[in-house]
C-alpha positions in Angstrom: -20.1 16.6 42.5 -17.4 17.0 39.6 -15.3 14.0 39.2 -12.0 15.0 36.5 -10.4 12.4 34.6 -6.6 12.6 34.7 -5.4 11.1 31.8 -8.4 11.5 28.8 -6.3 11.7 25.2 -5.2 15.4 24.2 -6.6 16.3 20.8 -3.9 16.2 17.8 -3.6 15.7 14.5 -2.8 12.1 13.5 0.0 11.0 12.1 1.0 9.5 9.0 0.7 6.2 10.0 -2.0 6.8 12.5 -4.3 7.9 9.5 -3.0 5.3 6.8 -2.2 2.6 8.9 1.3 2.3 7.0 3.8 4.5 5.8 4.6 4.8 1.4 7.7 3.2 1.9 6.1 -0.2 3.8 3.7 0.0 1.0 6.4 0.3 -1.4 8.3 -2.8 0.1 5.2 -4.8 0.6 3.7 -4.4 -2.7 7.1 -4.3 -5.4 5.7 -7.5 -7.3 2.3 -6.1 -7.9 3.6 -2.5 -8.9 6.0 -3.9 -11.2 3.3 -6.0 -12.6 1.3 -3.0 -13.1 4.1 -0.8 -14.5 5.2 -4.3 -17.4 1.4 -4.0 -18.3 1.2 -0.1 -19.1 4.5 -0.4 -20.9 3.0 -2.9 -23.3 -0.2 -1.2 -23.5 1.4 2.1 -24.4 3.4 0.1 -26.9 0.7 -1.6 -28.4 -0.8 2.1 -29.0 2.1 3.3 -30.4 2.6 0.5 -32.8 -1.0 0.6 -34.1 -1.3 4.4 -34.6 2.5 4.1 -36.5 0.8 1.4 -38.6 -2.8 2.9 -39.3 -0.9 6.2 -40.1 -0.1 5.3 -43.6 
């Protein structure tokens, strides 16, 4: 005896926030403090490199 299931899942792809469980621009929203934090810090490290190869060139 064959008993069918009417309404298993279809198989798809999932979708963005299926697979990620948020989309860029929540993470974007959510996060601005701690990626402007990380942006101020590579700013003053790239400065600091700058400054000490312009100072150890001489």
């Amino acid at each position: 005896m064959i008993i069918l299931q009417e309404h298993l899942p279809q198989v798809r792809d999932a979708s963005e926030e299926e697979s990620w469980g948020f989309t860029l621009w929540e993470f974007i929203s959510s996060n601005w403090i701690y990626l402007l934090a990380v942006l101020f810090i590579l700013a003053v490290f790239f400065y600091a490199r700058y400054n000490w190869r312009k100072r150890h060139e001489k």
